[in-house]
Structure formats: structure tokens, C-alpha cells
N, C-alpha and C positions, 0 to 999 in steps of 0.2 A: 524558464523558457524565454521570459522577456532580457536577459542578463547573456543567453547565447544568441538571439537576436543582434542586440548590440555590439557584441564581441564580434559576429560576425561581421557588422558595418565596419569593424575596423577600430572601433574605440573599447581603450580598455583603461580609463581613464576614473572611471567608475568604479573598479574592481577593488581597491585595500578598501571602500567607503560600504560596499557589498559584503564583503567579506568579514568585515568588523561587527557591523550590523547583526549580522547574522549569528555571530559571536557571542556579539551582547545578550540576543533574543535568548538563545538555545542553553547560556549559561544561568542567566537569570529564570528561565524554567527548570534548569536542574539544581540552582539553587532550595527553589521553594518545593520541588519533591522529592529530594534524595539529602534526609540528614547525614546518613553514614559517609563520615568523612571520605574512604579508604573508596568504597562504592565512587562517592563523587568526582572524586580523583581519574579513578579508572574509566568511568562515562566522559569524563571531563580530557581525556586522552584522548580516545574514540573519535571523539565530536570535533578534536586540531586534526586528525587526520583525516578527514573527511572533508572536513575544508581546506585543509591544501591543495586535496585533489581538484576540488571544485574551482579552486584558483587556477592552478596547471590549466586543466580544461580549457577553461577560459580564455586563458592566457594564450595557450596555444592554435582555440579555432580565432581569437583577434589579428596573432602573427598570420596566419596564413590566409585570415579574408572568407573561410571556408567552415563551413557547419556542415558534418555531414549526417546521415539518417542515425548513422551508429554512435558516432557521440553528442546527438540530442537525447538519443536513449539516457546515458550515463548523465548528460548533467541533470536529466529533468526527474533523476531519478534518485537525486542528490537528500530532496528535501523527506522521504521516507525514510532514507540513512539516517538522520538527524534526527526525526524524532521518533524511530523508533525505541531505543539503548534508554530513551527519557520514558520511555512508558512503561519499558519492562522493569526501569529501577524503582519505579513508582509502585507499581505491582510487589515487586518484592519489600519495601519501606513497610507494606501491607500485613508483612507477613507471609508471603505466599511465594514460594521459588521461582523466580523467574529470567528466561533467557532472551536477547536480543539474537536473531537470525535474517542474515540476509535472503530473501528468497530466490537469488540468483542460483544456490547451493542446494535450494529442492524444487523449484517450479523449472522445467524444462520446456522450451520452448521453437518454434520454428526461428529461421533466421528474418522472419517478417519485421524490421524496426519500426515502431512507433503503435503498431497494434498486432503485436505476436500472436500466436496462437499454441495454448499448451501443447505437449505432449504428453500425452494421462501414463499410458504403462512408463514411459523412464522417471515421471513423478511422483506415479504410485511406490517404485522403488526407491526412489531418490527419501523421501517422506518415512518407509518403513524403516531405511537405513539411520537419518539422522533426526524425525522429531518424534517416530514414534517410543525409543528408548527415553527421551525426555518425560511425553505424557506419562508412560509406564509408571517412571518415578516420581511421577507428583509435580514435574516441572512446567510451568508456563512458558512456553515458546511466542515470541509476539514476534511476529512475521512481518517486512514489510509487504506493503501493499503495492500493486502496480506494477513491479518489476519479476522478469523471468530472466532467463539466459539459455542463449542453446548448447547443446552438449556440446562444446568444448570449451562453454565458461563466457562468449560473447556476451554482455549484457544485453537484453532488452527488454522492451516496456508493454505492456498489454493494451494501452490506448487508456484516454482520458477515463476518470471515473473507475481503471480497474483494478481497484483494490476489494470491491463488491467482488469481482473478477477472479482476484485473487481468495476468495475468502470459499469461496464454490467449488474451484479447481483442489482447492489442499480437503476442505469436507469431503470430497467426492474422494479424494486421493488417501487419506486415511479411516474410510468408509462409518463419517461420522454419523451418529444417531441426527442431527439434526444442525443447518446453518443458520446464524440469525446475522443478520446486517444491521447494524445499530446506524443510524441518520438521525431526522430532524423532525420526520412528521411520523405518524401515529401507522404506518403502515402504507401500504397501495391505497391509492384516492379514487373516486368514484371522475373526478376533477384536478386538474393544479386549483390546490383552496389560494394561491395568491391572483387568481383570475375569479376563480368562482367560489366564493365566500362560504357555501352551504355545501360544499363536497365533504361525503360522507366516507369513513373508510370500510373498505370490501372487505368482511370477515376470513375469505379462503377463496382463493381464485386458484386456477390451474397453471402448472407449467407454461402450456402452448398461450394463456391469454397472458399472464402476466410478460411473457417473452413481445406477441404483440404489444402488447402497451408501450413498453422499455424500445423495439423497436420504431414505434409509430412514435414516440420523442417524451416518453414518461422519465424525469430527470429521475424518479426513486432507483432505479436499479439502470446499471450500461445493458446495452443490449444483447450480451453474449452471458452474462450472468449465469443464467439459469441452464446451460446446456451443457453443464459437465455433471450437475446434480439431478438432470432429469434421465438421463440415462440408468443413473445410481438410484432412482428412488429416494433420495434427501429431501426431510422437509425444510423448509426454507420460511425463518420468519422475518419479517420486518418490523423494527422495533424503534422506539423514539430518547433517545438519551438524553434528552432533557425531558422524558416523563415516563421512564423505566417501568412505572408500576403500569402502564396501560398496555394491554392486550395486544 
């Protein structure tokens, strides 16, 4: 976002120095998770084309001075392209089959740019047609996060934070047994614990208050989160990946 900002003042002066960087990062994490040479390779392809695009972009709202709603969407939505293909091949290194999917191809979305809003039945179809033959077969689909597209392929973005978002919309969409959103802390706080040191976490709270909280400024969940799975009856856990084993 900061990189189409600038582009947009007109400087593009910054962009082979952006671009490389970004190279370095994304190579050097698919160096240390993906030994299968052939695998590497193929992610390692991926991940030049994506950054070209990401250049063009740039390149192109710098020449004309101009950002608009519909390609902030596209570039901001660059850096889920990049790591997703690094998670799925990491997943698979595991042992476990796994696909990299852009979500522009099953989340369907209004033409609203920068905070879309699904469309559930073209995504419930979109979903049965191409992830649920995957799951069938035992495959890991790892979806990016954050981006939809409306039916004719436009890209767009669900608004900050919505890869939670995203993670609701597709449970709800292939009528999963259950959603967990994996972050940083231990579930919903009673408190933000970095203001108040003794907040506890809330065992099971409902739909409509956890929706509250996320609305009234709770960073754990965006605030549309929960309103594609509470229709569906989805339980929805939140969990802490740097301490898995807690409830």
C-alpha cells in the first residue's frame, strides 16, 4: 500500500530496489521450506510472475500520477499471492497434498473496492465446483486471504484484516463442521491484555457479542467476520499458533 502511495506521487525510482527485495525475501523462505528441487522450481516461477505484475502496476499508476480504488485492490493484494504457493509447498514437503488457490476464482464478491462484500450462493457454487473436488480427494486447498473478485473476474479486497473474512465466507460456503482462525493470543479477551495485563480469555461467547466486540474495535476478529457463519450455524474457534495446545 505504501509502494502504490509513492507510485502514485509520481516516484518510481524505488521500484527494481522493491522488487528485488521482495525477491530475495520470498526466495529465501522457499528455499528453507520446499527441498523438492522440481516443486521449487515451479513456486520459484509463480512467485517471477507475480512480481512482474506487481512492477507493471506500479509502474503504470507512477506514469499516470493516479491510483485508483480498483488497482489498490490488485496491488494490495499482491502480498497473499506470494505467500500463499510458499505455504501450500510447505504443506506438501509435510507429506500432505497440497494446492495453492487464488480466491478471486471462488470468493465472489460485490464490485465494492477496498471492502467487498461476498456473494454466498455464486460462492457456494463457485466452492462446490472447484475446492470441493480437491477436499474430496484428500487435497489441501490454501486459499488466499483478503481478496474476492466479482463475477466477471474484477479483482477485489474484503478490507483490512479480511483474511479472518475470508476464512468464514469459504466455511460457510462449503458447509464446514467448524471455523478456527489461528492469530496470536489465546482466543477473545475479556480485555486488549497489552492495555490490561490480567484479561482473561472468554470460554464461549455468542455470534451477536463477539460481532459486538470486533465491531466496537476488538483487533481479534474484523468486524464482518462472523456474519456469513452465523447464518450457517458454524462454530468458530479462535486459536493461538504460537501455543496450539491451548484451548
Amino acid at each position: 500500500v505504501d509502494a502504490a502511495q509513492r507510485a502514485k506521487a509520481g516516484q518510481n525510482d524505488f521500484l527494481p530496489g522493491l522488487i528485488a527485495d521482495l525477491r530475495k525475501q520470498h526466495t529465501t523462505t522457499l528455499d528453507a521450506l520446499v527441498a523438492n528441487p522440481q516443486r521449487r522450481a515451479e513456486i520459484a516461477g509463480g512467485l517471477n510472475i507475480v512480481l512482474t505484475e506487481l512492477e507493471r502496476l506500479l509502474q503504470g499508476t507512477a506514469l499516470l500520477s493516479e491510483l485508483t480504488p480498483r488497482a489498490l485492490d490488485v496491488i494490495s493484494g499482491i502480498g497473499e499471492r506470494l505467500s500463499t504457493p510458499l505455504l501450500s509447498g510447505a504443506i506438501h514437503e509435510l507429506g500432505v497434498p497440497s494446492v495453492p488457490v487464488w480466491a478471486a476464482e471462488v470468493i465472489v464478491t460485490d464490485r465494492h473496492h477496498g471492502s467487498a462484500e461476498p456473494l454466498l450462493p455464486q460462492t457456494r457454487e463457485r466452492c462446490a465446483k472447484l475446492l470441493r473436488p480437491l477436499i474430496d480427494q484428500g487435497v489441501v486447498p490454501v486459499v488466499t486471504g483478503f481478496i474476492g473478485a466479482t463475477e466477471d473476474g474484477e479483482q477485489t479486497t474484503l478490507g483490512r484484516g479480511g483474511s479472518d473474512y475470508s476464512a468464514t465466507i469459504l466455511g460457510a460456503a462449503l458447509d464446514a463442521h467448524e471455523t478456527i482462525i489461528w492469530t496470536d493470543v489465546d482466543g477473545v479477551k475479556s480485555a486488549d491484555p497489552r492495555i490490561v495485563p490480567e484479561a482473561r480469555t472468554i470460554p464461549e461467547i455468542s455470534y451477536s457479542e463477539a460481532a459486538e466486540l470486533a465491531y466496537f474495535g476488538a483487533k481479534v476478529l474484523h468486524p464482518n467476520t462472523l456474519r456469513p457463519v452465523t447464518a450457517a450455524g458454524v462454530p468458530v474457534w479462535i486459536k493461538n499458533s504460537f501455543a496450539p495446545e491451548k484451548p
